[in-house]
N, C-alpha and C positions, 0 to 999 in steps of 0.2 A: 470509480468515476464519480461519484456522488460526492466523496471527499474530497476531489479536486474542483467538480461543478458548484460545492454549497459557496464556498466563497464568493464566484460569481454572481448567484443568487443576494446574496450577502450586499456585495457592491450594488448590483440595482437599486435593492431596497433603500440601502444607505441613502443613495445619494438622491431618489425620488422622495425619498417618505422621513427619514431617519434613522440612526441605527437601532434605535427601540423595536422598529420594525422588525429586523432581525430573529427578536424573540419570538414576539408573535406571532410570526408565518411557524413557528415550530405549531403551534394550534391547529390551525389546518391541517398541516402537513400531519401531525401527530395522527388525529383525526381519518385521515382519508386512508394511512395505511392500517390505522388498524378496523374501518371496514373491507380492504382490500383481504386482510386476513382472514377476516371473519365471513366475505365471500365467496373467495377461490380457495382457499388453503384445507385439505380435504380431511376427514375427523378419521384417522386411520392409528391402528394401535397393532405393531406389529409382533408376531410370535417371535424366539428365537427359540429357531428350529434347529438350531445347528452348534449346540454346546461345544465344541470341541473349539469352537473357535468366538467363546463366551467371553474370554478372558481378554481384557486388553490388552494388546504388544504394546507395551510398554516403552520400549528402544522407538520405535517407529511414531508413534503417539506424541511421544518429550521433542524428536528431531519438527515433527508437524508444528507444535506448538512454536519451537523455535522460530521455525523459518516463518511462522506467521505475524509472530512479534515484530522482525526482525524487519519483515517486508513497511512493516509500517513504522519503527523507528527513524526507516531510511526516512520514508515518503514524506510524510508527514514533515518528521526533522528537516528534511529540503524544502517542501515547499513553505514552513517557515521561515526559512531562511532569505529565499526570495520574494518570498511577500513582503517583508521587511526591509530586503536593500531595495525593490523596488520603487517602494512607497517611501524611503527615509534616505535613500540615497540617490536614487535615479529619478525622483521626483515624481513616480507616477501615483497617480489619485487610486481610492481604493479599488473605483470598477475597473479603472487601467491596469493594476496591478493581477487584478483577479481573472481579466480577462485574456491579457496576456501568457497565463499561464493554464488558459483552459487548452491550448496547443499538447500539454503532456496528459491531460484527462483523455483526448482521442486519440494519442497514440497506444495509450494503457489499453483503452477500445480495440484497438488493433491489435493488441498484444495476447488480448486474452485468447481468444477464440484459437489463436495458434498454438496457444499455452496447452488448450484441451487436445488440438488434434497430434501434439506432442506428445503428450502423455499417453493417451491413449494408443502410438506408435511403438514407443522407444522406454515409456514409464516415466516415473514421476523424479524418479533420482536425478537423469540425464536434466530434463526439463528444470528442475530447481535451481540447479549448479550451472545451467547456461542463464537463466535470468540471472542469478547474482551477480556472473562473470559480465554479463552488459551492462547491468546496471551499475555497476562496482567501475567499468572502464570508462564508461559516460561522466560518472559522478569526479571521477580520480582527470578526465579530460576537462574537465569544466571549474577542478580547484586549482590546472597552473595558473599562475601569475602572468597576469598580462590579458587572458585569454577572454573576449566580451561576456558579461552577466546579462546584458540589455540589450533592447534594439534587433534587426533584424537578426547581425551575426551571429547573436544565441541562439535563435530558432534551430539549425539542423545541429548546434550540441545538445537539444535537449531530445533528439531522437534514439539515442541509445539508450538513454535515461526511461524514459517510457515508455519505451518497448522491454525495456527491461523487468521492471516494475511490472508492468503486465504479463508476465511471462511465468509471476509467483505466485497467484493467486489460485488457480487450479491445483497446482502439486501439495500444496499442503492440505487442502481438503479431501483431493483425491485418496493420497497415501494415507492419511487416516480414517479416514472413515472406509478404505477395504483393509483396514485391518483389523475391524470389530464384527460382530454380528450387524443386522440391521436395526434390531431391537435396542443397540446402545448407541444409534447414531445421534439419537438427542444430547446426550450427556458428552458425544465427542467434539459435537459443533459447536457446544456452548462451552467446552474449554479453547477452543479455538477463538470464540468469538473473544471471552477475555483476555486472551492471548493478544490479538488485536490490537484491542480498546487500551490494555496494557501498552504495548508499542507505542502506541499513538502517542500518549502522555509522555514515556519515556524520550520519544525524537521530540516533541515539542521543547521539555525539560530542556533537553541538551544543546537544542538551539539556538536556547535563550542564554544559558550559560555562555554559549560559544561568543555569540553578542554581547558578553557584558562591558567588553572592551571597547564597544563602538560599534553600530552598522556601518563597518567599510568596507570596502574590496578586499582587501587584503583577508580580514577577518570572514569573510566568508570563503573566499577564497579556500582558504585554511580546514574548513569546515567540513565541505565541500570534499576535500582531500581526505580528510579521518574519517567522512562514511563511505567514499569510497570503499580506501582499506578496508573499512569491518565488514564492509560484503564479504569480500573477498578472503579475507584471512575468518569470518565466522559464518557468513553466509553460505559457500561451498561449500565446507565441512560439512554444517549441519543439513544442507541437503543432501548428502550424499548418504546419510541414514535413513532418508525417506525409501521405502518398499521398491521391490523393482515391478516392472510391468506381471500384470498376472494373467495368465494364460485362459 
């Protein structure tokens, strides 16, 4: 949610203050979370009691990292994309553009919390492979040609998209980190997290690529269609090596 709300943020500043501003709310912002850290976040150093399962799973760990990548090459990669035609083609100003698209940050909202009660049901495998499957058919529904980018008529296509997207975020933390001890969860989160941060770049990369021909309909259109497919043709797979529910 953060990643689709900073833009928002972004657009206010801009258009009250400047986009300088921008940077400088990271000071505060920097700031307040890491007293937030240094308040609540409790000084605990855990044993690992339970050697036998010391070892990283390895299979399970690599499919995590995928899928965590993978969630954010989409995400990202799209809502570049529409930030773009929105602001460059549909003429909408940055807080328009950014506000407009805080509609798939609350469905994400919505997504998640089903995401947990999913997994914790049926496991993490099911859970993954059905986020990709929505969000892959959302994305794959939203690059025909013809089909509205703007304006009211995109609002209920970008409902499968978001609920989709939210649906990823639990299984790949879940499935990795109960496949280590608790003792190595530090070092499992923080390959996840660059796994992320990784994605993130990588879908920005490819957005702009995809853009070099022009912000047009067409061209994102297009776009649109190819991250479909790679849910779907790599998203699935690689969840489906995520752990299954554990008893």
């Amino acid at each position: 949610m953060a990643n689709l709300l900073g833009p928002l943020i972004g657009g206010l500043l801009t258009v009250a203050i400047g986009w300088r501003a921008c940077w400088w709310f990271l000071v505060p912002a920097a700031a307040l979370a890491s007293w937030a850290i240094w308040r609540f976040v409790p000084r605990e150093i855990h044993a690992d009691e339970t050697p036998e399962t010391g070892g990283l799973r390895q299979r399970v760990i690599g499919a995590a990292a995928v899928v965590a990548a993978l969630t954010f090459v989409v995400m990202i990669g799209a809502f570049f994309l529409a930030q773009q035609y929105l602001q460059k083609t549909a003429g909408y100003s940055a807080l328009g553009a950014a506000a407009a698209l805080t509609a798939i940050a609350v469905l994400v909202g919505v997504g998640a919390p089903v995401a947990g009660r999913l997994s914790d049901l049926y496991g993490e495998r099911l859970t993954g492979m059905l986020g990709f499957a929505i969000a892959g058919a959302g994305l794959m529904l939203l690059g025909i040609p013809g089909v509205p980018l703007d304006g009211l008529g995109a609002l209920p296509l970008l409902v499968p998209f978001g609920i989709g997207i939210g649906l990823l975020f639990v299984p790949a933390s879940r499935a990795a980190l109960n496949a280590v001890s608790q003792a190595k969860h530090g070092r499992v989160s923080s390959l996840l997290s660059t796994s992320r941060l990784l994605g993130a770049a990588v879908g920005s990369g490819l957005a702009g690529v995809a853009l070099t021909g022009g912000v047009t309909r067409a061209n994102v259109h297009a776009a649109l269609l190819v991250a479909g497919a790679v849910c779907l043709a790599i998203g699935i797979p690689a969840s489906a090596e995520l752990s299954a529910r554990r008893q």
